[in-house]
LUMBA-231292 format. One line per 2 residues: number of its first residue (from 1); for each residue y, x, z of C-alpha. Coordinates in nm, 4 decimals, padded with zeros to 6 digits, always signed. Last residue first. Layout:
// residues N
NUM	Y:X:Z; ...
//
This chain:
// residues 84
84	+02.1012:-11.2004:+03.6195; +01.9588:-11.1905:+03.3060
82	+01.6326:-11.1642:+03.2165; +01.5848:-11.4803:+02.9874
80	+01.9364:-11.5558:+02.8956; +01.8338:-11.6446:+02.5065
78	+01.4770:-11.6971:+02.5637; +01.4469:-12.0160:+02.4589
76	+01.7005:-11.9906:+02.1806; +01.5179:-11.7136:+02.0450
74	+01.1931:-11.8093:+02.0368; +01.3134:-12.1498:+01.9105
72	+01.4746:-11.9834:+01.6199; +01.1152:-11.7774:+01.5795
70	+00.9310:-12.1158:+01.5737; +01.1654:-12.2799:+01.2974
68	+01.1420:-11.9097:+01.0583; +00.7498:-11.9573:+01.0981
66	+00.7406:-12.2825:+01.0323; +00.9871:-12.2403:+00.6921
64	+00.7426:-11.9519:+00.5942; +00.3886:-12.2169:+00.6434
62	+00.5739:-12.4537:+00.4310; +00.6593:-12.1451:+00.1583
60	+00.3122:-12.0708:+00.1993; +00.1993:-12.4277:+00.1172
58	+00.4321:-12.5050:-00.2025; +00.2732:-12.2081:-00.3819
56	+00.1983:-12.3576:-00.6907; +00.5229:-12.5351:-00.6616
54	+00.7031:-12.1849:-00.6079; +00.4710:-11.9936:-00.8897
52	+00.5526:-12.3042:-01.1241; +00.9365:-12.2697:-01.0750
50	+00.9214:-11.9081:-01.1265; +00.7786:-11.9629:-01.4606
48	+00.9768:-12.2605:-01.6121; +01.2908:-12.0360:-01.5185
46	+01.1770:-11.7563:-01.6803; +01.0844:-11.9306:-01.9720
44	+01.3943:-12.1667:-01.9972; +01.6000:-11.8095:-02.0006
42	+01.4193:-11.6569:-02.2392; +01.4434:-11.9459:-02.5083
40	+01.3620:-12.2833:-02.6975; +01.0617:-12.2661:-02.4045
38	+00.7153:-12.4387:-02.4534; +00.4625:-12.4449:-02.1553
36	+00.1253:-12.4193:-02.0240; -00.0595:-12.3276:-02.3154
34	-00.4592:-12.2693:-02.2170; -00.5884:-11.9637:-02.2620
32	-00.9656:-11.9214:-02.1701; -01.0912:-11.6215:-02.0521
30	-01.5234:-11.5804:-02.0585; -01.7594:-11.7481:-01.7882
28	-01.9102:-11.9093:-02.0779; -01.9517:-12.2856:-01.8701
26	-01.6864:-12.2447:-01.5909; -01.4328:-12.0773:-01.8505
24	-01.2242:-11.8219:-01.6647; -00.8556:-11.9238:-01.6683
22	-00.5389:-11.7465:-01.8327; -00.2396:-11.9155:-01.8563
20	-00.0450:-11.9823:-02.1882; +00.3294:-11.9544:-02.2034
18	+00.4993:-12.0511:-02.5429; +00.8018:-11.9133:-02.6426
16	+00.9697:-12.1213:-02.9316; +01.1017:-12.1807:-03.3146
14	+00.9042:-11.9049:-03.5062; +00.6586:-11.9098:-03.3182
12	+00.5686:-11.7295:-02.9842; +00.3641:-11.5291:-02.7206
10	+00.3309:-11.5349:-02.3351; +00.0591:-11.4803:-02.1403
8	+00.0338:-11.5631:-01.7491; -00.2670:-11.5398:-01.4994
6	-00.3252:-11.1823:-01.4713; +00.0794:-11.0975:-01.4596
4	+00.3371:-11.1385:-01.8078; +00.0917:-11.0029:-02.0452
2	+00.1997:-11.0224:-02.4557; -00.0008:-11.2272:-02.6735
//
């Protein structure tokens, strides 16, 4: 299996990519690699990837789009502010 980060492994058969991802085993407390996804190529695989870090991250990109809403009110509120 090859290392993509600490939490994805990829390796294949003849006919696909599989992506396995790496937990710790709440009984042994040793890695467990559990396959996650199967890709006909490269290009499915990296997409199938990035999609799961955004959706497993769903929360900081909320928390983002707040932060980029209350800095465009910043703005517009104090857009004038010390002028005379």
């Amino acid at each position: 299996m090859i290392r993509i980060t600490d939490r994805w492994y990829l390796d294949s058969d003849s006919m696909q990519f599989i992506i396995y991802e790496r937990t710790i085993s709440k009984k042994t407390g040793k890695d467990v690699y559990n396959s996650r996804a199967f890709c006909g190529n490269l290009f499915q695989l990296k997409n199938w990837l990035i999609n799961k870090e955004i959706f497993d991250n769903i929360e900081l990109l909320n928390n983002i789009s707040r932060c980029e809403e209350l800095s465009k009110t910043i703005d517009k509120t104090l857009t004038g502010v010390g002028k005379k």
